[in-house]
FIROLUM-427055 format. One record per atom (N, C-alpha, C, O, CB): residue in one letter; atom name; x, y, z. Coordinates in steps of 0.001 Angstrom, whole numbers. Atoms other than C-alpha are relative to their C-alpha. Glycine has a CB too. Layout:
N
rest/atom/px/py/pz
a/CA/X/Y/Z
...
***
This chain:
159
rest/atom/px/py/pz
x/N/-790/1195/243
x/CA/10433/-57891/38016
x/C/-570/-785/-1188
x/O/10/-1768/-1650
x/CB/41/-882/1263
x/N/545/398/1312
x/CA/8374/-58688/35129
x/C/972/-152/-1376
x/O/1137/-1060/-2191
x/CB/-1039/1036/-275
x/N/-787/-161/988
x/CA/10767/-57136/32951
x/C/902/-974/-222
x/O/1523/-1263/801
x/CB/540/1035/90
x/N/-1116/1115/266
x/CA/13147/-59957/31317
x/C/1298/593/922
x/O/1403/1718/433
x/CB/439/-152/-1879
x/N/-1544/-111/-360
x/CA/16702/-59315/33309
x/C/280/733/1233
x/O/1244/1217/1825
x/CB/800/718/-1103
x/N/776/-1502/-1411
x/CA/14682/-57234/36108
x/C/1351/-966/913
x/O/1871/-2052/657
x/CB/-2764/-148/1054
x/N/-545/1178/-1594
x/CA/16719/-58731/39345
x/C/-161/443/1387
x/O/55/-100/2470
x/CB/1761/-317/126
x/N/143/-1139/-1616
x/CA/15755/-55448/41824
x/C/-937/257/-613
x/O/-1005/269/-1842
x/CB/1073/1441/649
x/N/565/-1350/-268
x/CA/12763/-53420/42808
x/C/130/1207/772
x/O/110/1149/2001
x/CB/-811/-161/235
x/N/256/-1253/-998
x/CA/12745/-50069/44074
x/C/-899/1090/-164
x/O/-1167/1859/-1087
x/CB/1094/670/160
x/N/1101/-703/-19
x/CA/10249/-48485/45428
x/C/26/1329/-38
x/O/-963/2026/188
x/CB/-609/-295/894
x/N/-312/-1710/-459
x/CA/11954/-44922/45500
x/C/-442/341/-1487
x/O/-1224/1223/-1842
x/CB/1989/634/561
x/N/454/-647/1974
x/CA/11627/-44686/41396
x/C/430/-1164/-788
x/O/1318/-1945/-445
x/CB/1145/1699/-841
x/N/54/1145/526
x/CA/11247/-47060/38901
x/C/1651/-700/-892
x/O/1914/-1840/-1275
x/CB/-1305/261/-940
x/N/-1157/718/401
x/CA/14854/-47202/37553
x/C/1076/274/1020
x/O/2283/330/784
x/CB/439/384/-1415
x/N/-1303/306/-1462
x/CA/16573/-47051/41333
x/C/236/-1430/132
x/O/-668/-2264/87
x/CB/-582/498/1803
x/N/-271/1052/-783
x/CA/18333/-49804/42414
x/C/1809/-222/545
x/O/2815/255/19
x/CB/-592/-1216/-925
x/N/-845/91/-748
x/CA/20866/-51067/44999
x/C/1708/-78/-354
x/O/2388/-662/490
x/CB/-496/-927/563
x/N/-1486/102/546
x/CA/24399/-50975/43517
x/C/729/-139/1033
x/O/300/294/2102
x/CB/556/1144/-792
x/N/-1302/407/-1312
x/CA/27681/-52143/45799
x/C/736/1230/-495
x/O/1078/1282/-1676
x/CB/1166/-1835/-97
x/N/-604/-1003/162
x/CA/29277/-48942/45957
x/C/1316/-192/585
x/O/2243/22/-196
x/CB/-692/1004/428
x/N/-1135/305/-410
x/CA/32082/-49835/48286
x/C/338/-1086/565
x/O/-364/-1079/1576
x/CB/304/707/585
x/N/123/1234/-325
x/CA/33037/-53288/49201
x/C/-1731/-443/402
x/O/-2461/-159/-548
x/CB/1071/-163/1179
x/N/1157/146/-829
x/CA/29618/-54309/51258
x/C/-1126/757/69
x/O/-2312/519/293
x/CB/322/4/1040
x/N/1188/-1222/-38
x/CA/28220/-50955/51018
x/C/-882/-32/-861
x/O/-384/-42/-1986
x/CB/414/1325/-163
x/N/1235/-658/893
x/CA/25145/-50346/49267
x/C/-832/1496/302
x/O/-883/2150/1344
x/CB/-1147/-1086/87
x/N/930/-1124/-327
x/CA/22747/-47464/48519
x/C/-854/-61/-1068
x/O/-400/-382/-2166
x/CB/621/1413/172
x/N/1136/96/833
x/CA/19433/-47332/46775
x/C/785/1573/-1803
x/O/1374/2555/-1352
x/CB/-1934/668/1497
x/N/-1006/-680/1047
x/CA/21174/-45101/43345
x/C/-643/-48/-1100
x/O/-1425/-997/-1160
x/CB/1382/-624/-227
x/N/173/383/1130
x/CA/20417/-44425/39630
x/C/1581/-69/-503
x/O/2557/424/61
x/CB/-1019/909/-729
x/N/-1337/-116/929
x/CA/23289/-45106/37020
x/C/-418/281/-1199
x/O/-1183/-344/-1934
x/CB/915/-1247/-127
x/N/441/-420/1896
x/CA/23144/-43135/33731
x/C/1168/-101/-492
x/O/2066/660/-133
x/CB/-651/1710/-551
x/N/-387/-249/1527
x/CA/24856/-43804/30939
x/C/-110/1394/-919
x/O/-1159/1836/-1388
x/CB/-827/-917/-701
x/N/329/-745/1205
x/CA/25587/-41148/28685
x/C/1353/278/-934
x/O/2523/44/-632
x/CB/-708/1402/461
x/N/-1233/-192/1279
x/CA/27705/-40170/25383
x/C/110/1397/-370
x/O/-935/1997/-622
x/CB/-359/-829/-1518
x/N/442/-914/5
x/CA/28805/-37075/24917
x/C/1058/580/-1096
x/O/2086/-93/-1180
x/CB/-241/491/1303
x/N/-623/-576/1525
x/CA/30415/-34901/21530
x/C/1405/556/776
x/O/1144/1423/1611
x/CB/-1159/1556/-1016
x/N/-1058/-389/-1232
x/CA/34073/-34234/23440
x/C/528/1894/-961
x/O/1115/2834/-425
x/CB/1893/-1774/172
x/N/-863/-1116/1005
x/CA/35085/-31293/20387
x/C/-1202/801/627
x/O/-821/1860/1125
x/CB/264/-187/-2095
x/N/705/-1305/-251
x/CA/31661/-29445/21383
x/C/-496/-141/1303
x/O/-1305/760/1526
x/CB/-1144/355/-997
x/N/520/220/-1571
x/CA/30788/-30537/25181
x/C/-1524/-97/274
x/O/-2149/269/1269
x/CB/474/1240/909
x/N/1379/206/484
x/CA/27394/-31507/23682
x/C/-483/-1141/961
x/O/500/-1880/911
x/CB/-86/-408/-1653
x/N/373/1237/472
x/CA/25550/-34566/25108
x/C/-941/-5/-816
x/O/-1810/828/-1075
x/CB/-291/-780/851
x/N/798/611/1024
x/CA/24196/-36854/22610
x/C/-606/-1350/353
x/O/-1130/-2169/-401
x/CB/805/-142/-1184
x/N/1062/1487/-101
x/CA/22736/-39746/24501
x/C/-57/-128/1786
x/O/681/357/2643
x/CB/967/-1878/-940
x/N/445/283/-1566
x/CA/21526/-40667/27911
x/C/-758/-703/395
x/O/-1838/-612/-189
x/CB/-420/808/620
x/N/688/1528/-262
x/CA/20145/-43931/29683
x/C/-76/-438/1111
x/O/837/-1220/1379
x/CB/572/-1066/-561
x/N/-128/407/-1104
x/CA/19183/-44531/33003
x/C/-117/-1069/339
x/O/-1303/-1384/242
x/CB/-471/446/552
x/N/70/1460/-534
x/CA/19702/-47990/34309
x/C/-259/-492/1199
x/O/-465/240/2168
x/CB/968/-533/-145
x/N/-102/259/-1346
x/CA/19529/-50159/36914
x/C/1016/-1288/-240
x/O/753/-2427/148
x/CB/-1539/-261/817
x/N/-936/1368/-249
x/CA/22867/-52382/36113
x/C/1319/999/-494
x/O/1505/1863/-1350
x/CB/-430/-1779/-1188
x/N/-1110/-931/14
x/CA/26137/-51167/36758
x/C/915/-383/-1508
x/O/811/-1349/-2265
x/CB/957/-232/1551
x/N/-414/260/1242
x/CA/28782/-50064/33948
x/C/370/-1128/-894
x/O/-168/-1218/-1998
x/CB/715/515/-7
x/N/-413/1033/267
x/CA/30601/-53245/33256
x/C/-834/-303/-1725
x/O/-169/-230/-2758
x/CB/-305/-970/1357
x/N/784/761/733
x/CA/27942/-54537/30798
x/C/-1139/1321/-581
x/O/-2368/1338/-520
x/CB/-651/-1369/1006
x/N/1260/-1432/183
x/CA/26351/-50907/29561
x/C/1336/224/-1542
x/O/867/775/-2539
x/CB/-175/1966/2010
x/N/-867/-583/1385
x/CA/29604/-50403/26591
x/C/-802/-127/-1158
x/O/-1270/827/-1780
x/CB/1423/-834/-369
x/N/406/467/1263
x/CA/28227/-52330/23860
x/C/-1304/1013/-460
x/O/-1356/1989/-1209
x/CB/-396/-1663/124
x/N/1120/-1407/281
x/CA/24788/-50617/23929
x/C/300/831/-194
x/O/183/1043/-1401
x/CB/-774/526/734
x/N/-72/-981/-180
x/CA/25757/-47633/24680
x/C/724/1164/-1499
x/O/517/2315/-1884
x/CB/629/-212/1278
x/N/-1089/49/1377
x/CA/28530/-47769/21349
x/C/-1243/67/-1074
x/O/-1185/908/-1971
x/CB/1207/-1744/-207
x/N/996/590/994
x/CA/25401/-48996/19355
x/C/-811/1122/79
x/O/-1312/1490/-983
x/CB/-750/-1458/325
x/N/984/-1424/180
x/CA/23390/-45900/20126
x/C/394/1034/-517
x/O/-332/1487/-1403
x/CB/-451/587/1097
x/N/-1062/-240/440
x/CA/26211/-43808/19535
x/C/-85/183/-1445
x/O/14/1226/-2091
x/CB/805/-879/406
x/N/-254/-402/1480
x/CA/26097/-44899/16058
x/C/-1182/87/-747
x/O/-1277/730/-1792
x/CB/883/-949/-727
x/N/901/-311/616
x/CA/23105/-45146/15224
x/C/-1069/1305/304
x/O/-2185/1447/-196
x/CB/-458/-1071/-23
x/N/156/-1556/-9
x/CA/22606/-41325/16568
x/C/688/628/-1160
x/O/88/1365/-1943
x/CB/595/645/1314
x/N/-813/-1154/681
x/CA/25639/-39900/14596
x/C/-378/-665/-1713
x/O/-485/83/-2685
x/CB/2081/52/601
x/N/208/284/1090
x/CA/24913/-42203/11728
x/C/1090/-471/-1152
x/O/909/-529/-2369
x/CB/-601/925/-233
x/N/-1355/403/525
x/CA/28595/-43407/10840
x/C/585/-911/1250
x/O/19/-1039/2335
x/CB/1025/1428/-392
x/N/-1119/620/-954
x/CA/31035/-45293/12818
x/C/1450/752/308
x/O/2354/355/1044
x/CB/381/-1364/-638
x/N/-1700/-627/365
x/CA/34117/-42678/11946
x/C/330/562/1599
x/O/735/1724/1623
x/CB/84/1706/-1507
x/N/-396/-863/-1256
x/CA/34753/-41749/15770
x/C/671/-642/1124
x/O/831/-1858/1232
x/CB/-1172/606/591
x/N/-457/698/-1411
x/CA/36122/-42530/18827
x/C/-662/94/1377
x/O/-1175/1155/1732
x/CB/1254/464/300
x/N/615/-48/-1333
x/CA/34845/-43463/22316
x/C/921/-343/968
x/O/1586/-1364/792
x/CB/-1141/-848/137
x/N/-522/336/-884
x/CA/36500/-43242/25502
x/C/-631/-354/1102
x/O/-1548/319/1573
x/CB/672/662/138
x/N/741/271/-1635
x/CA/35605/-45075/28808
x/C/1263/-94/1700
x/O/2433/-388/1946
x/CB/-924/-2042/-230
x/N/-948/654/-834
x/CA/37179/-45582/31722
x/C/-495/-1442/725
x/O/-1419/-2147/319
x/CB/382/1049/1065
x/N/-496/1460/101
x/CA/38187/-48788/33741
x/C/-1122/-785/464
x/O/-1009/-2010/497
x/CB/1330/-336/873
x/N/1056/455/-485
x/CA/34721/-49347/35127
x/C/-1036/-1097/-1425
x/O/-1767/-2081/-1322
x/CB/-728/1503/646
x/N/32/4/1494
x/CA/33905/-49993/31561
x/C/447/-1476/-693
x/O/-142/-2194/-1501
x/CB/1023/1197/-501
x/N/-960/1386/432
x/CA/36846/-53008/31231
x/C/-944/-1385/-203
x/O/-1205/-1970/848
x/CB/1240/-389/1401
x/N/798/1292/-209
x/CA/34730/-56093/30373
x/C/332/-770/-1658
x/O/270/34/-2589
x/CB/-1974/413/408
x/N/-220/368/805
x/CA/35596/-58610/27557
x/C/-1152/-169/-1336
x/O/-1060/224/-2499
x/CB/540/-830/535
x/N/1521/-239/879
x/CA/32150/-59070/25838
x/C/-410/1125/-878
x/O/-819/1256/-2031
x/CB/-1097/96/915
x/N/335/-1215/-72
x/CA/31714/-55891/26157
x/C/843/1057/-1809
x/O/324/1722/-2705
x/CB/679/436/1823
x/N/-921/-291/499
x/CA/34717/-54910/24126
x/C/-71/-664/-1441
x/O/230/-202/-2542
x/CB/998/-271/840
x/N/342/902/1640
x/CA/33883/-57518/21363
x/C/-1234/676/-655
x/O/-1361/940/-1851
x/CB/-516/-1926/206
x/N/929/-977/906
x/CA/30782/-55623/20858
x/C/-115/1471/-1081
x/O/-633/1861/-2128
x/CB/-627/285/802
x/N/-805/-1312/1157
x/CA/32291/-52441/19651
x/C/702/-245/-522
x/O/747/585/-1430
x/CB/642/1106/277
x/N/-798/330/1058
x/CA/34852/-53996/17909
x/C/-1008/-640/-1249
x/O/-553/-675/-2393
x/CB/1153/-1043/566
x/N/452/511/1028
x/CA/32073/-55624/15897
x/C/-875/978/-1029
x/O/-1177/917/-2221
x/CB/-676/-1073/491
x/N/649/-1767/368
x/CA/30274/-51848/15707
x/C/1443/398/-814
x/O/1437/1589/-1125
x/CB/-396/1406/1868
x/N/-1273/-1131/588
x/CA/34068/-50947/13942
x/C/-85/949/893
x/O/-1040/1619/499
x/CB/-146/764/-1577
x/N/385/-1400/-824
x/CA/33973/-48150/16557
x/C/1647/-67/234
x/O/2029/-1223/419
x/CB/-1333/-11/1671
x/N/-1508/-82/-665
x/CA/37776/-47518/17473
x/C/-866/542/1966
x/O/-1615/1516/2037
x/CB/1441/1816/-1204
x/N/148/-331/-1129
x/CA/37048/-47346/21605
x/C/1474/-571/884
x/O/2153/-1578/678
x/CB/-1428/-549/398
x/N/-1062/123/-466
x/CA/39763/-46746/24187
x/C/-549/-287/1403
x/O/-1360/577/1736
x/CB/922/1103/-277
x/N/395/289/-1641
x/CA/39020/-48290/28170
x/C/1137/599/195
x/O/2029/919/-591
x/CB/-233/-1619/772
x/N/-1031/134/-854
x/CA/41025/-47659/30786
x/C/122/-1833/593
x/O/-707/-2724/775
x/CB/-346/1209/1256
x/N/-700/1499/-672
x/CA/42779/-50920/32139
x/C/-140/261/1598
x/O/348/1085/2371
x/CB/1971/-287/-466
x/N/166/159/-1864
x/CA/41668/-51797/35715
x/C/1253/-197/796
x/O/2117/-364/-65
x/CB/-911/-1423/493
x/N/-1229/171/-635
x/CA/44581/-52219/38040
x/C/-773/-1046/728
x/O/-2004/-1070/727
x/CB/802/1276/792
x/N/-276/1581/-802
x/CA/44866/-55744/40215
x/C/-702/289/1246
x/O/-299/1066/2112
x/CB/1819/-526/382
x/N/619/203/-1280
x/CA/42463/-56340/42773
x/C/1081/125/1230
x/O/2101/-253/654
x/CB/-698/-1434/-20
x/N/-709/51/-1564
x/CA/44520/-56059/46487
x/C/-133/-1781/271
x/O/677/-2499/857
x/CB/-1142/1168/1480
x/N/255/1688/-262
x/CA/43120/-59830/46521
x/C/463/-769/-704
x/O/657/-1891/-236
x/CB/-1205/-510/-40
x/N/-647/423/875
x/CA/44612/-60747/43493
x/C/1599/147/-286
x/O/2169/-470/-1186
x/CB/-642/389/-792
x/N/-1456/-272/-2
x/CA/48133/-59672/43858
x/C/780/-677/775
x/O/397/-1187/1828
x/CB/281/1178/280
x/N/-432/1234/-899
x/CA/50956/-61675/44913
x/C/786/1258/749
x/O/871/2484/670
x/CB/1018/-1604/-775
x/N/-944/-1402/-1190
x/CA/53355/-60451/47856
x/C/603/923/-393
x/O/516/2062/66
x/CB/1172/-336/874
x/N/-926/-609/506
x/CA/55892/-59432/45648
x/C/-612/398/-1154
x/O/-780/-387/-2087
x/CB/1149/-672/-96
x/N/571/-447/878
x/CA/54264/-57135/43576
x/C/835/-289/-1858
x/O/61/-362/-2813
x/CB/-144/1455/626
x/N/-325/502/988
x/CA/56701/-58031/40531
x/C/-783/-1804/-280
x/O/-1229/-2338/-1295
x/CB/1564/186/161
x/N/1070/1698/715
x/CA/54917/-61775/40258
x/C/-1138/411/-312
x/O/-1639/-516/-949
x/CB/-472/-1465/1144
x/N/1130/290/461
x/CA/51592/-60430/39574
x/C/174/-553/-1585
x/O/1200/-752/-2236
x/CB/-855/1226/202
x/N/180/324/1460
x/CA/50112/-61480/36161
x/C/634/744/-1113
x/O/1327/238/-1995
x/CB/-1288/70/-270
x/N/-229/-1215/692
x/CA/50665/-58253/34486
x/C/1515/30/-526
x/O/1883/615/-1546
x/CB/-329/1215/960
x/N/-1329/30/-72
x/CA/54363/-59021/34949
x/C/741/-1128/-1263
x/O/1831/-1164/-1833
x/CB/286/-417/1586
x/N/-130/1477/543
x/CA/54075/-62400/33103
x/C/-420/-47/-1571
x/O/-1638/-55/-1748
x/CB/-1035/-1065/905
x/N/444/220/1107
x/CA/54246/-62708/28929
x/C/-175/-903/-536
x/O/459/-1758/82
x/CB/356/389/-549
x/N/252/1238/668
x/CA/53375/-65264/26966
x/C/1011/187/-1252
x/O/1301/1261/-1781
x/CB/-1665/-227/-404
x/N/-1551/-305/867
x/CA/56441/-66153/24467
x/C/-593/-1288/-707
x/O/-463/-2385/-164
x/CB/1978/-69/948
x/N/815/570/628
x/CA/54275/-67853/21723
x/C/935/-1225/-535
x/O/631/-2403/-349
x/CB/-698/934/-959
x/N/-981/1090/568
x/CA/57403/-69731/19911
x/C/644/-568/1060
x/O/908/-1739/788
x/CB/1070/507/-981
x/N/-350/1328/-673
x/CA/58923/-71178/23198
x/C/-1594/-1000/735
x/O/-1552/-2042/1388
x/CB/1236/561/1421
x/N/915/284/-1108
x/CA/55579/-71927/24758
x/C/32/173/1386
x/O/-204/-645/2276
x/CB/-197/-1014/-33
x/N/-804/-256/-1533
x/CA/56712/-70419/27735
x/C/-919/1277/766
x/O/-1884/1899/324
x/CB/1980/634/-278
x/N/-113/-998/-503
x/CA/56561/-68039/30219
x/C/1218/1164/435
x/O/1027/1074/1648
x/CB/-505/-391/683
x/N/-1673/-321/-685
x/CA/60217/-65849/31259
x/C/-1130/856/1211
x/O/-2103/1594/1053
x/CB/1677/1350/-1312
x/N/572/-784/-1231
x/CA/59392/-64876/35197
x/C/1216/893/-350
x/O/2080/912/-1226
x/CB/-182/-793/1741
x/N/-657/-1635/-90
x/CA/60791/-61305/36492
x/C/1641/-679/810
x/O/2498/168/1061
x/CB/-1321/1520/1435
x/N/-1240/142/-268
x/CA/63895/-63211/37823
x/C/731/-891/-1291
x/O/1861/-1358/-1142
x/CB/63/-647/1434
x/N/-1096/312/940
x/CA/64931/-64597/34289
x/C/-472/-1391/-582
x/O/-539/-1823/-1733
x/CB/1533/-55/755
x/N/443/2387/432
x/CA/63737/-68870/34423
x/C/-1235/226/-852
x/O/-2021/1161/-1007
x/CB/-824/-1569/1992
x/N/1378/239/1383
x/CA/61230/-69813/31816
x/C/-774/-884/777
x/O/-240/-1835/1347
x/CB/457/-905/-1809
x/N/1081/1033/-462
x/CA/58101/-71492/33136
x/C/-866/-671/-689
x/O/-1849/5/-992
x/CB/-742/443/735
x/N/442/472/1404
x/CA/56777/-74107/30544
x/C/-1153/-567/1246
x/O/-1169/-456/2472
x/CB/1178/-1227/-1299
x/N/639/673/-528
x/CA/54044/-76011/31293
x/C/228/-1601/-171
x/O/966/-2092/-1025
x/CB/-1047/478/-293
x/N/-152/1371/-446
x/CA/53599/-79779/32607
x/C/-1260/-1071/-1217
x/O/-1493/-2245/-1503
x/CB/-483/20/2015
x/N/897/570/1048
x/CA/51000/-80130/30018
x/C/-1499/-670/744
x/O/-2431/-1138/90
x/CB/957/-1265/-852
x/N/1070/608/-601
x/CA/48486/-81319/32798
x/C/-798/1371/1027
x/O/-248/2359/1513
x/CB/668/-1447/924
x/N/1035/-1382/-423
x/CA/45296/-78958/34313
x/C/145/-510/1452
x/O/214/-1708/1730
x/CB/-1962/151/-735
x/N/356/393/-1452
x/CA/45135/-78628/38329
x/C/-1297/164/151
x/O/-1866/1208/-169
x/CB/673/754/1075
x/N/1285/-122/-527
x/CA/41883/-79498/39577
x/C/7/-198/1499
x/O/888/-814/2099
x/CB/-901/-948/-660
x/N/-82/256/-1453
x/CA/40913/-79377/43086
x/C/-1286/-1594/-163
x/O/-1736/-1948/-1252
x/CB/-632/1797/1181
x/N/911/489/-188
x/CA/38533/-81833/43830
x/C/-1208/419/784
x/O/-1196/940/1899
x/CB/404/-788/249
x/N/1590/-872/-671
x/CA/34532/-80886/44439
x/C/-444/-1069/532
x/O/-712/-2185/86
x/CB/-1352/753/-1122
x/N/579/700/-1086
x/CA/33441/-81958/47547
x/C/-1789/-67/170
x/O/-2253/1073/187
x/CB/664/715/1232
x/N/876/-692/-153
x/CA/29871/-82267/47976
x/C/-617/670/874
x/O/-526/42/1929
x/CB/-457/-360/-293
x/N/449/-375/-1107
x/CA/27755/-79535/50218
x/C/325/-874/1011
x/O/1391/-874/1625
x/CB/-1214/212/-75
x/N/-420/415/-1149
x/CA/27190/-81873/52613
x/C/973/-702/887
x/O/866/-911/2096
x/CB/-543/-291/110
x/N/-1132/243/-827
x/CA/30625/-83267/53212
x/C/458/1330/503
x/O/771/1597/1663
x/CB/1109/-747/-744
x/N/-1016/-1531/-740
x/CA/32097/-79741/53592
x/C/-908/524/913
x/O/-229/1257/1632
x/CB/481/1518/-1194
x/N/-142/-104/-807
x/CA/29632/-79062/55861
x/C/151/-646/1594
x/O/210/-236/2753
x/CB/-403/470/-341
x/N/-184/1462/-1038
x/CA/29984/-82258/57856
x/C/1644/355/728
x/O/1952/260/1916
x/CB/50/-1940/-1243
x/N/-1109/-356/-359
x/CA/33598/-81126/57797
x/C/668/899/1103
x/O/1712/753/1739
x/CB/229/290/-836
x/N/-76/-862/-1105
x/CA/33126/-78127/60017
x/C/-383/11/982
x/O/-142/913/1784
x/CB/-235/773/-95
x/N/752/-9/-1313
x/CA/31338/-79023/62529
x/C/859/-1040/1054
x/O/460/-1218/2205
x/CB/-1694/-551/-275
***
């Protein structure tokens, strides 16, 4: 934990650690990183971690080039991959890279699967929205805030 960004030890090997594999689930795990030549089924890079993909692109792009020694190529990831930061980093490498697009949490979706977000464009010259039944949804020009309670009212509240 010495290491700057450490946040796990494991005692099984020095770059194991606990990853959420399925909701709740955990298991002690390595995660490697690697890049690999897709025309000759070569790899050309490999990186064992202990922090899941999300936040492994940028690096990973950056090694990438400064292995092959150009930028002229392409990288594909998939949706594990999707992270905005992430994405700004290889765009700043010039790298042309293609993610996959995550699909909508189960928690994030509305009933009627036509209202999710995904459904919803932004229509720059009305300032609008058009929903999937046709009405335009402008805004009121004002932010909803909830109001923050502090700890101990909310838990004063439950009891």
């Amino acid at each position: 934990m010495k290491e700057p960004g450490e946040k796990q030890i494991s005692t099984s090997g020095p770059e194991g650690w606990q990853p959420i594999i399925h909701g709740a689930i955990t298991e002690v795990a390595y995660n490697v990183q690697s890049t690999v030549d897709a025309e000759h089924k070569l790899p050309i890079d490999y990186e064992a971690t202990n922090e899941n993909d999300t936040g492994a692109m940028g690096n990973m792009a950056g090694r990438a080039k400064s292995i092959i020694a150009h930028n002229r190529f392409s990288l594909l990831f998939d949706k594990g991959y999707h992270a905005g930061m992430e994405l700004t980093k290889v765009q700043l490498l010039e790298i042309d890279a293609h993610v996959a697009f995550p699909s909508v949490p189960k928690t994030s979706q509305a009933p009627n699967s036509d209202y999710n977000v995904g459904n919803f464009t932004y229509d720059q010259t009305s300032d609008s929205y058009p929903c999937p039944e046709g009405n335009t949804l402008k805004t009121n020009q004002k932010w909803h805030t909830s109001p923050q309670l502090p700890l101990q009212a909310i838990q004063d509240k439950s009891m």
